[in-house]
N, CA, C and O of each residue as an XYZ file, in Angstrom:
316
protein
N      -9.576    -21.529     30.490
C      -8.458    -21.844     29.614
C      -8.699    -21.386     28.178
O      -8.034    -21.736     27.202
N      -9.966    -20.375     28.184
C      -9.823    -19.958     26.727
C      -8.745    -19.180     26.339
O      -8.078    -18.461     27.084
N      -8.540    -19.408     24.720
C      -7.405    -19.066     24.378
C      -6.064    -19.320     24.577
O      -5.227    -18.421     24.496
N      -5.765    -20.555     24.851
C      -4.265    -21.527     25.084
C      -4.745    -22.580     24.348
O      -5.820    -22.979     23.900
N      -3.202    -23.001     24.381
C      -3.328    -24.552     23.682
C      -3.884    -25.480     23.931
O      -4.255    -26.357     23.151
N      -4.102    -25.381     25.736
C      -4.685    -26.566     26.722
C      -6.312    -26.511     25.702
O      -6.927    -27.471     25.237
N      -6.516    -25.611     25.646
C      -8.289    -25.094     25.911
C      -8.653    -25.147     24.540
O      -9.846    -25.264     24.258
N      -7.496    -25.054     23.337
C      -7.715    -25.340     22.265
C      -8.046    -27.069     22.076
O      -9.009    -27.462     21.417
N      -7.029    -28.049     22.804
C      -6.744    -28.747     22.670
C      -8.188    -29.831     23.476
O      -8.447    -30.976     23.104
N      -8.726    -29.285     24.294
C      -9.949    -29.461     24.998
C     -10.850    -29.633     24.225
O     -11.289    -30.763     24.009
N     -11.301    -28.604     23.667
C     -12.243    -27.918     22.686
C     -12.418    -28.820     21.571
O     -13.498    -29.317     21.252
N     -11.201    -29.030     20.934
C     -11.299    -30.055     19.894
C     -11.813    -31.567     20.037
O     -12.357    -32.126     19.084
N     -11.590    -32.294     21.442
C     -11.569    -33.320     21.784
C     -13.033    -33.438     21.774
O     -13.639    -34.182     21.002
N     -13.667    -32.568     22.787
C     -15.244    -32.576     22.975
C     -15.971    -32.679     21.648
O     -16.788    -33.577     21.444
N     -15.592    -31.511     20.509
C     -15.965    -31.632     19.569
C     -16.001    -32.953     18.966
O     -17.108    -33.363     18.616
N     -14.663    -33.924     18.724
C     -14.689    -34.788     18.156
C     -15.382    -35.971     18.758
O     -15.593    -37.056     18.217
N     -15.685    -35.605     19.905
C     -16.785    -36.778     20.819
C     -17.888    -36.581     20.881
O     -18.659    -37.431     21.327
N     -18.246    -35.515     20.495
C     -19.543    -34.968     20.106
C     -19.812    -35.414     18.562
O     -20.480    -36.410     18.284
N     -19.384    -34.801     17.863
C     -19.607    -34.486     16.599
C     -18.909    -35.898     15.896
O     -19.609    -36.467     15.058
N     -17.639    -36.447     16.189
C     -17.509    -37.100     15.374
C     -16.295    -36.978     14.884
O     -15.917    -35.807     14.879
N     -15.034    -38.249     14.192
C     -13.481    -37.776     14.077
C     -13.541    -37.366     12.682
O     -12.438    -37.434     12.140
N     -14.577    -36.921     11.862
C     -14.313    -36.461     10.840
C     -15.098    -34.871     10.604
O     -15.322    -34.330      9.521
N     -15.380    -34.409     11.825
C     -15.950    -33.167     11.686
C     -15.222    -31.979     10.957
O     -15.911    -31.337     10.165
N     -14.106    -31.667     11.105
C     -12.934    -31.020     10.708
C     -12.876    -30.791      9.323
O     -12.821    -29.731      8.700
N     -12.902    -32.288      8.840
C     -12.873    -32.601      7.189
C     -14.166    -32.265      6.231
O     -14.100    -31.844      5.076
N     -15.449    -32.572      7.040
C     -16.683    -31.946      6.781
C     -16.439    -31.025      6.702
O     -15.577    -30.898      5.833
N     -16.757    -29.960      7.236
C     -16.619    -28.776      7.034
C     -15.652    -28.151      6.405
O     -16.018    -27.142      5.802
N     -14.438    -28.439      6.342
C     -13.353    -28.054      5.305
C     -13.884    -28.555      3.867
O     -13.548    -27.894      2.884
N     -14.753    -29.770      3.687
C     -15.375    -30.523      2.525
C     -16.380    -29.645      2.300
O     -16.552    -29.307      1.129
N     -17.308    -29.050      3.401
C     -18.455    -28.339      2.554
C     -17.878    -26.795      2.004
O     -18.424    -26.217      1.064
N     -17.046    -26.399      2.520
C     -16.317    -25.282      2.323
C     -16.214    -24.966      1.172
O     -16.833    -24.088      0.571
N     -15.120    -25.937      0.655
C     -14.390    -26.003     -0.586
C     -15.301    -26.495     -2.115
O     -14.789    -26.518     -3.234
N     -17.179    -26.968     -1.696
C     -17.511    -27.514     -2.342
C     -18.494    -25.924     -2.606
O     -18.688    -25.569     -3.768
N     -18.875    -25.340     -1.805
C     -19.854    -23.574     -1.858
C     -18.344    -22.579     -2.432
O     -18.302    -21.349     -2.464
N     -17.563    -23.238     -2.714
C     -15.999    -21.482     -2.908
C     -16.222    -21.892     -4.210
O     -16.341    -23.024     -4.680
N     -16.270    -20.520     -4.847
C     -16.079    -20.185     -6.232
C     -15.058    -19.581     -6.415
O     -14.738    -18.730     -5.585
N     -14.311    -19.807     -7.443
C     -13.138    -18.806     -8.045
C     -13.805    -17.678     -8.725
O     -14.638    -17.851     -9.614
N     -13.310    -16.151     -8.161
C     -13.806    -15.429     -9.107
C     -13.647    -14.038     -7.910
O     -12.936    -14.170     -6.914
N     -14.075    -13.316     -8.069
C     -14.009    -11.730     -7.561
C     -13.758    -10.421     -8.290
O     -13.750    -10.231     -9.507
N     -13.597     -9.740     -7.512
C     -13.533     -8.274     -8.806
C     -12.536     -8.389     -9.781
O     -12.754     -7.797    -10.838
N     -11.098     -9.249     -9.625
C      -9.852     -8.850    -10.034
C      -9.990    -10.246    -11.051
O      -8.891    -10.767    -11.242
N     -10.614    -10.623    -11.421
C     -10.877    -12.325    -11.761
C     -11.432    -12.116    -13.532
O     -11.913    -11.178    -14.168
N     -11.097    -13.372    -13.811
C     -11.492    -13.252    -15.218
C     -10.593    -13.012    -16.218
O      -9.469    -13.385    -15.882
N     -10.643    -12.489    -17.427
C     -10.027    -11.987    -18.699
C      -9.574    -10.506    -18.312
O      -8.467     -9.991    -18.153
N     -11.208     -9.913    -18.204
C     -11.129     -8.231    -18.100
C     -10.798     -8.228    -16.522
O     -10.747     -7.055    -16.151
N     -10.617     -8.894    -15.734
C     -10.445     -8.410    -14.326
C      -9.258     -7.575    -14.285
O      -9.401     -6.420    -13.886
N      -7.919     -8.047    -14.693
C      -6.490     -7.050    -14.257
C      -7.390     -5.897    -14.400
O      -7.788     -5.358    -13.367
N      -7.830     -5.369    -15.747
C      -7.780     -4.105    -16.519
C      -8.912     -3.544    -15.355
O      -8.539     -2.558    -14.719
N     -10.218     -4.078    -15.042
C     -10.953     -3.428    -14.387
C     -10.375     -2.745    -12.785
O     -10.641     -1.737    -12.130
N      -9.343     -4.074    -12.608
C      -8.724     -3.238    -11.005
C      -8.223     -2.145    -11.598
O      -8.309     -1.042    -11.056
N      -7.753     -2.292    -12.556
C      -6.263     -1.315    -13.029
C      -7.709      0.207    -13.220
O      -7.487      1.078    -12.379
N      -8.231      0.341    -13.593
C      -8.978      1.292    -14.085
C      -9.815      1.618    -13.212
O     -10.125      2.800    -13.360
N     -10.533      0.948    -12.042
C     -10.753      2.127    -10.848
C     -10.188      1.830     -9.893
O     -11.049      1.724     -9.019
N      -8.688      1.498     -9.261
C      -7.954      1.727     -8.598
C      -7.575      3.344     -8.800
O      -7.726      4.301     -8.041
N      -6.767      3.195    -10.759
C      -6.653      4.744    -10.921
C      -7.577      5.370    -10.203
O      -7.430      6.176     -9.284
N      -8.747      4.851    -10.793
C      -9.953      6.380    -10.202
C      -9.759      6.992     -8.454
O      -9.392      8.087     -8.029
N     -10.205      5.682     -7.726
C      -9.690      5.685     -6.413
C      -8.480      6.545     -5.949
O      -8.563      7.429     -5.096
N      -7.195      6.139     -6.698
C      -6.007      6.609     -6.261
C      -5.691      8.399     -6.390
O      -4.864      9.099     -5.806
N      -6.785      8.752     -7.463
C      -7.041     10.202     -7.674
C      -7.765     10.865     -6.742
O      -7.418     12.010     -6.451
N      -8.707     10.367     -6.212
C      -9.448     10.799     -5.149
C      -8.336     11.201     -3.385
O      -7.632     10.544     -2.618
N      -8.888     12.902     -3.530
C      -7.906     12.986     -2.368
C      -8.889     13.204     -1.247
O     -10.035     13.651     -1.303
N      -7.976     12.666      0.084
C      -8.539     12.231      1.052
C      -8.704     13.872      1.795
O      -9.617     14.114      2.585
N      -7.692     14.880      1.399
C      -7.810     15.875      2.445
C      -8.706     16.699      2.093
O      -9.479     16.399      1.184
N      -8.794     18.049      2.818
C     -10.165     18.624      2.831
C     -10.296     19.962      1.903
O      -9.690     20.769      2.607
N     -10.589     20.456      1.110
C     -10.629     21.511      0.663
C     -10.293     22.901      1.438
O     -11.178     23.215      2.234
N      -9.023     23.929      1.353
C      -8.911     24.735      2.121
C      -9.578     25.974      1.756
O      -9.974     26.051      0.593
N      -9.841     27.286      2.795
C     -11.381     27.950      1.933
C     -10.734     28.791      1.225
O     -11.474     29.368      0.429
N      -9.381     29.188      1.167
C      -8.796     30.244      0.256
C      -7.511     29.802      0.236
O      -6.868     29.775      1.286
N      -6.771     29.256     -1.369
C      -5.695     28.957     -1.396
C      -4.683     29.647     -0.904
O      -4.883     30.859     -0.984
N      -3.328     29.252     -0.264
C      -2.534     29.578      0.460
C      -1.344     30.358     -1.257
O      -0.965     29.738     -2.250
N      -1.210     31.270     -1.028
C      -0.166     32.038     -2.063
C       1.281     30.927     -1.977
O       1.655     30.470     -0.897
N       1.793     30.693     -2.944
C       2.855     29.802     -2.938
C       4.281     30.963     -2.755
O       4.171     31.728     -3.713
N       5.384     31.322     -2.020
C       6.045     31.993     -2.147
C       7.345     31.548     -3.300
O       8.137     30.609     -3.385
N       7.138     32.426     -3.864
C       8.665     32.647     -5.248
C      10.466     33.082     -4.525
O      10.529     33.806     -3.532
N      11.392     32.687     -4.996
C      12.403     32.298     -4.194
C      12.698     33.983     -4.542
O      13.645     34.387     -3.868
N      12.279     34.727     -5.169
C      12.646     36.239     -5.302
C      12.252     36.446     -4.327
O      13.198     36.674     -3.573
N      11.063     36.532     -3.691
C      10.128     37.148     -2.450
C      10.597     36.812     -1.294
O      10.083     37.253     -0.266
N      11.613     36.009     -1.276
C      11.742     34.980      0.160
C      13.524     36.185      0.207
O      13.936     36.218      1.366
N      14.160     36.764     -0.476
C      15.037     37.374     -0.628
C      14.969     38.816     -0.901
O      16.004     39.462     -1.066
């Protein structure tokens, strides 16, 4: 029954007869007590730092260098 509700609903029960009816909250409690606010985008200078190597990133092209540029045709030449 893994992966259904039954088997979810199983799972939890054992747990809580095992472990205890406040296991859930523990761990949601130790969770929230180890999370820091903060990451690359975080802070004062954070916007500006995404903002400034996103640019960089967003310049970077993904395709491949071709070994001899392709001549662009002029709308005279095409006539």
């Amino acid at each position: 029954m893994a992966g259904t509700k039954a088997g979810a609903a199983k799972a939890v029960a054992t747990i809580r007869a095992k472990k205890g009816a406040n296991f859930y909250a523990e761990i949601g409690a130790k969770g929230g007590r180890r999370g820091h606010t903060g990451g690359f985008a975080a802070g004062e200078e954070g916007r500006e730092r995404a903002r400034k190597y996103g640019a960089i990133g967003g310049r970077i092209s993904r395709r491949t260098k071709s070994a001899t540029p392709r001549a662009v045709a002029k709308k005279s030449d095409l006539v």
